[in-house]
C-alpha positions in Angstrom: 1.1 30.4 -16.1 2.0 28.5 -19.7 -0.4 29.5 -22.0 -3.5 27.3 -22.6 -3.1 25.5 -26.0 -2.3 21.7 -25.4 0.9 22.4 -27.3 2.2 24.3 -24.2 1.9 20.9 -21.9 4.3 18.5 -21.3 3.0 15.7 -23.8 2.2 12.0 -21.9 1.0 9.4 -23.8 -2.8 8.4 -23.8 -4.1 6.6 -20.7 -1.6 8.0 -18.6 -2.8 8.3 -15.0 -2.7 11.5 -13.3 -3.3 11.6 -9.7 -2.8 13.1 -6.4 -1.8 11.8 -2.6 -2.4 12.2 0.9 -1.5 10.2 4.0 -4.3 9.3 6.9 -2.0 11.2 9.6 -1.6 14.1 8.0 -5.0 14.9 7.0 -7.5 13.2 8.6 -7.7 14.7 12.0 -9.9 12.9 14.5 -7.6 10.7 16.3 -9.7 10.4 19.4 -13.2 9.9 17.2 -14.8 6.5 15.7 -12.6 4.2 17.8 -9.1 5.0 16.2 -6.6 4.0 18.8 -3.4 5.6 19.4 -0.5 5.9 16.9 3.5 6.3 17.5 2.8 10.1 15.7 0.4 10.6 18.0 2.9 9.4 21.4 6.0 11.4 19.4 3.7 14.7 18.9 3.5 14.5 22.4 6.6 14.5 23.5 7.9 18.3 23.6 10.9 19.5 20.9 9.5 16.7 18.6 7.7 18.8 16.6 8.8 22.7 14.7 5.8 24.4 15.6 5.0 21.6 18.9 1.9 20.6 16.7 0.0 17.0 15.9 -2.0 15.9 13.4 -5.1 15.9 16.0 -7.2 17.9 13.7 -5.0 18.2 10.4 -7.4 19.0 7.7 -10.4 17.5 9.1 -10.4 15.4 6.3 -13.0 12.5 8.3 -15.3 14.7 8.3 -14.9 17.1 5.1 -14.0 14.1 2.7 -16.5 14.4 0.3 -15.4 18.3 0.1 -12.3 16.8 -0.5 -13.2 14.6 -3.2 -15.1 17.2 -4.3 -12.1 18.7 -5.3 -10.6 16.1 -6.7 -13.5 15.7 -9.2 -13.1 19.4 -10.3 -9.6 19.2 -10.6 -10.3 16.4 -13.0 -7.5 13.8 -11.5 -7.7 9.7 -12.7 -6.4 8.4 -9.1 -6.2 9.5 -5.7 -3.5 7.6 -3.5 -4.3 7.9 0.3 -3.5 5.3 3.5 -5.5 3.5 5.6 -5.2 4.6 9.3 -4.6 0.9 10.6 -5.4 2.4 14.4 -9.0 3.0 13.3 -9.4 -0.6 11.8 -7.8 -2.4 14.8 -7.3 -0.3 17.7 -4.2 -1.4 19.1 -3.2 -3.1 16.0 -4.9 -6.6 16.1 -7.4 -7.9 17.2 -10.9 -7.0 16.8 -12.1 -5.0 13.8 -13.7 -1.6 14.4 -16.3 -1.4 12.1 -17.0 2.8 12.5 -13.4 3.3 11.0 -13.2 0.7 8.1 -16.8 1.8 7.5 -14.8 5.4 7.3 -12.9 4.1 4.2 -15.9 1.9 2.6 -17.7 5.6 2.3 -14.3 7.2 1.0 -13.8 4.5 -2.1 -17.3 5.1 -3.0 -17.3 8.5 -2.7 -14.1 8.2 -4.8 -15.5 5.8 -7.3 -18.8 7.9 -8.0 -16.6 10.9 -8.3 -14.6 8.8 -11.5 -11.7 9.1 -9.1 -9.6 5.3 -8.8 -8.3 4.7 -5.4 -4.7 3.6 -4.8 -5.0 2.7 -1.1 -1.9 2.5 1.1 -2.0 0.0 3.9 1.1 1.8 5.9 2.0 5.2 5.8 3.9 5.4 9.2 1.2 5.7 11.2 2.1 2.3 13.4 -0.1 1.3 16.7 1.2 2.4 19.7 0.5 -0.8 21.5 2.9 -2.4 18.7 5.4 -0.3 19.0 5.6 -1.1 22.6 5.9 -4.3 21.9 9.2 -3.7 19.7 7.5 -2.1 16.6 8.9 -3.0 13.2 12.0 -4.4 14.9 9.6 -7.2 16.1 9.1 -10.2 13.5 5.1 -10.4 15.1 4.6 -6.6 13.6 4.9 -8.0 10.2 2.8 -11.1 10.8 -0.5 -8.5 12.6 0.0 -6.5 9.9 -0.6 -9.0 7.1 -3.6 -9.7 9.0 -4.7 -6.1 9.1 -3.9 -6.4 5.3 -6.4 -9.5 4.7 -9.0 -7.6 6.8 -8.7 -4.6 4.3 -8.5 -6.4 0.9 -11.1 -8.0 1.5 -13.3 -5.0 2.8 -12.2 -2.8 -0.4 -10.1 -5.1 -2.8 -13.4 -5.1 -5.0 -13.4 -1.4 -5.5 -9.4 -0.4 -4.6 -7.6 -0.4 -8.0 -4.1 -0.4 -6.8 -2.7 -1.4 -3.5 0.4 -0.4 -1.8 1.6 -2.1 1.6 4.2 -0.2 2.9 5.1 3.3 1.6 8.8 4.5 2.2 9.9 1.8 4.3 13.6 3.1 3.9 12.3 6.5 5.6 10.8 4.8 8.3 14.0 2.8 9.0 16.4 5.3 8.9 15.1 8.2 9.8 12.3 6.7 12.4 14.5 3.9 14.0 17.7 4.6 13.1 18.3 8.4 13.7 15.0 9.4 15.6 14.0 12.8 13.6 10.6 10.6 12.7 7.9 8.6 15.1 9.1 6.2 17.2 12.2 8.5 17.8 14.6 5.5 18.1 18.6 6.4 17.5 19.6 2.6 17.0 21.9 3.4 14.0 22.9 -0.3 12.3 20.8 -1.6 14.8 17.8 -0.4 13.2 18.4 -2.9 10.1 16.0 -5.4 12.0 13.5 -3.2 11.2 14.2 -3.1 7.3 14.1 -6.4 7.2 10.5 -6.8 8.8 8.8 -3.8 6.8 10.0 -5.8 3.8 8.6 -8.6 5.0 5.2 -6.9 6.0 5.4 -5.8 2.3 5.6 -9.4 1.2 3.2 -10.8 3.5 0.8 -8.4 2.5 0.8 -8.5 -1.1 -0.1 -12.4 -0.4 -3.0 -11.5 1.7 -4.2 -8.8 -0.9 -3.8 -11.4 -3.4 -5.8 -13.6 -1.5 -8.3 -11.5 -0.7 -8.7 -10.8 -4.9 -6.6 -7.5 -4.8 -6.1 -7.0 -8.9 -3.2 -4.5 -8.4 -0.4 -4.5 -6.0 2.6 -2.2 -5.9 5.0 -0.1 -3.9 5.9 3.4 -2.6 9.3 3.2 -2.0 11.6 6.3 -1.8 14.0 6.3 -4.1 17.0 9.3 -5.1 19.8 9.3 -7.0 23.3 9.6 -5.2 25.9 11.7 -6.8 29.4 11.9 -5.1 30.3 15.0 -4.6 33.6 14.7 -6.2 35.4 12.5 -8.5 37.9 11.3 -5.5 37.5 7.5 -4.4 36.5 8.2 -0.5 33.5 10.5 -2.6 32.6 7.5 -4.5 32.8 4.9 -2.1 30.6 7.0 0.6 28.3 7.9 -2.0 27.7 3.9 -3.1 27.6 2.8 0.4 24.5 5.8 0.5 23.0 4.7 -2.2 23.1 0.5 -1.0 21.5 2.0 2.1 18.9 4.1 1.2 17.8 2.4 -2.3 18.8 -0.7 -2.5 18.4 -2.7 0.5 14.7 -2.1 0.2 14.8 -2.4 -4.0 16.7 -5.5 -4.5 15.2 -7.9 -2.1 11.6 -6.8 -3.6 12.5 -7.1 -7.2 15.6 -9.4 -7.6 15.1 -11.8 -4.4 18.4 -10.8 -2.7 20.0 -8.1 -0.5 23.4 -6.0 -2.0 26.4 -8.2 -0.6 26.8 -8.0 3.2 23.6 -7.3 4.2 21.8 -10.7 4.2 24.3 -11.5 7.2 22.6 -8.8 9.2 19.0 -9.4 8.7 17.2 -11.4 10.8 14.7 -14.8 10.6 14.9 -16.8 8.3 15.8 -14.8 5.4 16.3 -16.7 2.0 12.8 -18.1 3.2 11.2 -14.4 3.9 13.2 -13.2 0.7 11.2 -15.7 -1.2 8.1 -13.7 0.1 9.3 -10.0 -0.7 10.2 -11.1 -3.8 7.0 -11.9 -4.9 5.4 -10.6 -8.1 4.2 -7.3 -8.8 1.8 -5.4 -10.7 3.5 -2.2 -10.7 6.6 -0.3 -9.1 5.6 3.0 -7.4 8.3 5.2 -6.1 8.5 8.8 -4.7 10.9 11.5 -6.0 11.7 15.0 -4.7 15.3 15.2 -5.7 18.8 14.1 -6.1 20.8 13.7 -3.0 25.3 14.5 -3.1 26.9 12.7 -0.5 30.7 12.8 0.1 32.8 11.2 2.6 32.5 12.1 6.3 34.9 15.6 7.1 33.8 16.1 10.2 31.0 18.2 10.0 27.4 17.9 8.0 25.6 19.9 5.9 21.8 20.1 5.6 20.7 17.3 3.9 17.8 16.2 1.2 15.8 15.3 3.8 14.2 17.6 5.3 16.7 19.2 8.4 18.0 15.7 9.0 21.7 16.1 10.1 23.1 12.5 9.6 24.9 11.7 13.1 28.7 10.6 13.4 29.6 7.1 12.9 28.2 6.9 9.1 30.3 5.9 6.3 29.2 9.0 4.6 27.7 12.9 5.0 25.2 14.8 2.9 26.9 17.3 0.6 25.9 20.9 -0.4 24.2 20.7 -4.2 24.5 24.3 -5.4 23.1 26.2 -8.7 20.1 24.4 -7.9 17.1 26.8 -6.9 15.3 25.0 -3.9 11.9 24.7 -2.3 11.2 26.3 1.2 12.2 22.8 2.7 15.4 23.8 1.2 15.6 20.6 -1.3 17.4 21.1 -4.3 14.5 21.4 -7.8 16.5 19.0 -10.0 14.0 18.0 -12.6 16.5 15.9 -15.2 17.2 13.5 -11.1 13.5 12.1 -11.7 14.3 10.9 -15.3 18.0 9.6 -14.3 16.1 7.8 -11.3 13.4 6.4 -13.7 16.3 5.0 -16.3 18.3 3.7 -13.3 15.7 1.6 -12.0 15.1 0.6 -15.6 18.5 -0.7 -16.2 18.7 -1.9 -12.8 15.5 -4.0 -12.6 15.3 -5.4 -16.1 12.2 -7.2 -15.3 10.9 -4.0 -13.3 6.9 -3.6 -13.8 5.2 -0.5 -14.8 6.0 2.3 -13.2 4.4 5.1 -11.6 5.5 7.9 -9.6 3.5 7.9 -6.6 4.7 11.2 -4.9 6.2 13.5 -6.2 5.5 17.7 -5.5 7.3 20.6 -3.4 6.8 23.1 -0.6 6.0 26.4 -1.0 4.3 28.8 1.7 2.4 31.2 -0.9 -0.5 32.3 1.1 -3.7 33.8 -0.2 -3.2 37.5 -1.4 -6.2 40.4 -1.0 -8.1 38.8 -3.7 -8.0 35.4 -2.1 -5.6 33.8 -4.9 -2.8 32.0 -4.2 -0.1 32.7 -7.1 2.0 29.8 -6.6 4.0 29.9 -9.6 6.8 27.9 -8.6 4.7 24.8 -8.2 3.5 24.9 -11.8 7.3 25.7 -12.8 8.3 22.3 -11.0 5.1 20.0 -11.8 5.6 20.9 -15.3 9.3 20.4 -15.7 9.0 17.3 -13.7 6.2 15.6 -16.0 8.4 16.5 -19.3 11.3 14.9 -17.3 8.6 11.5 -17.5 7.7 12.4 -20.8 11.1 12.4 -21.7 12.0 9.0 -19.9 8.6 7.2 -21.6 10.6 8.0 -25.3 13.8 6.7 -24.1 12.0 3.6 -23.6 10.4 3.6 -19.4 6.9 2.5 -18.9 5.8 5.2 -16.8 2.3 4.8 -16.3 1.2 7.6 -13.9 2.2 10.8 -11.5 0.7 11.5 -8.3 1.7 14.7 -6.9 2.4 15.4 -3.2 0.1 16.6 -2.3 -3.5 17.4 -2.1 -3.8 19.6 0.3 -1.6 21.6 2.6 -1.1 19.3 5.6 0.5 17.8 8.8 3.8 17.8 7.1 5.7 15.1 10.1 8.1 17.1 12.1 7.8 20.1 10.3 4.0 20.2 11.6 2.2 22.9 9.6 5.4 24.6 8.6 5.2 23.5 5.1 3.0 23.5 2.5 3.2 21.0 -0.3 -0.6 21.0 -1.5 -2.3 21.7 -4.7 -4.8 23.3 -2.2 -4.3 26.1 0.6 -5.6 25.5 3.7 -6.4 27.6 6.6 -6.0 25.4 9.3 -8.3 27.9 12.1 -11.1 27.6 9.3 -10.4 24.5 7.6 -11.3 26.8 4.3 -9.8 25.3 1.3 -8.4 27.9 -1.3 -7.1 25.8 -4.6 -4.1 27.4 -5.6 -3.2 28.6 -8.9 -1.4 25.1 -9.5 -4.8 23.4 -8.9 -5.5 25.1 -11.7 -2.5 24.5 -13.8 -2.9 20.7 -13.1 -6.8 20.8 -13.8 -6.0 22.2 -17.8 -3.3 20.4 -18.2 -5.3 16.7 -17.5 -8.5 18.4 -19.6 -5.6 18.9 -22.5 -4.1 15.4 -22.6 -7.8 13.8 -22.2 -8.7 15.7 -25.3 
């Protein structure tokens, strides 16, 4: 570990949020408790081969019931904000309807618990976990998901929107497109290709929908969580350059520019469904702050004719695609096997700069890396590459705020060790070990890392 002077930090300027994420799937456990209904993760868990290790988030990290161990935690480790997601099964059961009042009662608890712990809540009204009953009725590719959800939306602002600092409505709608509707590696497990573009439009307009609930409701803060990554051909040749452009339309800005310039890149408007200069008018609408996760660069190069493992996660991208992932050597690389490129998360922060003129503050609301250090004989966990890659990736911030970016905060993924999607417990991204047959949490020598270096910057 860096030694302990504040000099050996990276340096961010004063007021600068440091925080920490989880998602209501993948830690909360309890999915038949407190009237939760059922989820598409919980239907996809189910179904066998879904999963590495055939796992669910059933139990996770029995976060319902340990949360105030959890926040707990949190206090000790000193962060300013905790980002986590509403289940949305567990305030409607079948994703309208009636409100249970046991599992929004779960969340009133958690913001105070939060709040009297000097911990600000940045609660995330989406974070894949969709109704089943929704789903069955078309999911996101249905225009009527968007309209329950700005309903579920109105229902939550106005439970929490007093206490909730910052909102997010949908995090990584691009991931839930492509990789849940269009490929099927993620809940629902569709493989609709193009035809999954339906359901980029409607998240978007979820997103949209639900900022003007929130706003209505007296939400004072409303952002995003979009995924973002920087696409680099992987060569100079034209085909290289094209594929890697048509990646980069795809996966960034389809879901960037109808939310921050009003429109779609050219061609895709004509595929989108509804009505949409009328539902572009409602993505579009103002916000108080961009959020976006990073984990890395992605190289794509022309299709060949065979794939290589891509940046996310085991995802081999399926023939038919204007493009395929490319190999990014002389990178060292987490146990997901995703390239450590610190200098990508300041490119991607100037890039939506330049892009977005009018951009709002920023913040980076996921950002971390999987490693599968376990507890040695003296119960530490030594996890020294985490605290090599949250330290180069905060000076990479640092570094983006003096060329001129208002970055405003880092939340790193994650935590805790958790349900980590179709990987199941595979991976481990948290800030804290956990023994899942204990539910014994263990903070790792990066919980400490990240606990000097906050005490450092607030002195």
């Amino acid at each position: 570990m860096p030694a302990s002077d504040e000099s050996s930090y990276p340096q961010l300027p004063p007021g600068f949020r440091f925080g920490t994420s989880t998602a209501a799937y993948q830690v909360e456990g309890g999915v038949d408790e407190g009237g939760r209904g059922p989820t598409i993760w919980d239907a996809f868990c189910a179904e066998p081969g879904r999963i590495k290790d055939g796992s669910s988030g059933a139990v996770a990290c029995d976060h319902l019931h340990r949360y105030r161990e959890d926040v707990a935690l949190m206090r000790r480790l000193g962060v300013g904000g905790y980002r986590f997601s509403i289940a949305w099964s567990r305030v409607q059961a079948t994703g309208s309807g009636a409100v249970n009042s046991e599992g929004l009662g779960f969340y009133d608890r958690l913001v105070d618990e939060l709040l009297s712990a000097g911990v600000q809540p940045m609660a995330t009204l989406f974070h894949w976990d969709l109704p089943q009953p929704l789903e069955a009725a078309g999911g996101w590719l249905n225009r009527a998901t968007a309209e329950r959800f700005a309903e579920y939306a109105a229902i939550a602002g106005e439970r929490l929107g007093d206490r909730v600092e910052h909102w997010v409505p949908v995090n990584e709608p691009n991931v839930v497109t492509l990789i849940g509707y269009a490929i099927g590696m993620h809940a629902p497990g569709r493989s609709l290709m193009f035809d999954a573009l339906p359901a980029a439009h409607h998240l978007l307009l979820g997103h949209g929908l639900a900022v003007q609930a929130l706003r209505a409701a007296g939400a004072a803060s409303v952002g995003t969580a979009t995924n973002h990554t920087p696409v680099w051909a992987a060569t100079e040749s034209a085909e290289d350059i094209a594929a890697a452009a048509a990646y980069d339309a795809i996966w960034n800005r389809i879901f960037a520019d109808p939310v921050l310039l009003g429109r779609y890149p050219d061609g895709f408007a004509e595929l989108m469904p509804g009505p949409v200069a009328d539902d572009l008018a409602l993505i579009s609408a103002p916000l108080d702050f961009y959020g976006f996760n990073y984990y890395n660069p992605t190289a794509i190069r022309a299709p060949r004719g065979s794939h290589d493992t891509g940046s996310i996660g085991d995802v081999e991208v399926p023939d038919g695609l204007p493009f395929e992932f490319a190999a990014m050597p002389g990178h060292p690389t987490t146990d997901f096997g995703w390239p450590i490129i610190p200098e990508g998360l300041h490119e991607q922060i100037m890039q939506l700069k330049e892009r977005y003129p009018d951009i709002p503050p920023l913040y980076v609301t996921e950002s971390g890396c999987s490693f599968a250090t376990g507890p040695d004989e003296a119960g530490v966990v030594d996890d020294q590459p985490r605290i090599d890659y949250l330290d180069a990736h905060l000076r990479a911030i640092a570094a983006a705020i003096r060329d001129g970016a208002d970055v405003r905060g880092y939340y790193v993924w994650s935590l805790m060790d958790n349900f980590e999607w179709a990987e199941g417990y595979t991976q481990r991204f948290g800030l804290v070990w956990i023994d899942y047959q204990t539910q014994e949490r263990i903070p790792k020598r990066s919980f400490d890392w990240y606990a000097a270096l906050i005490a450092a910057q607030a002195r």
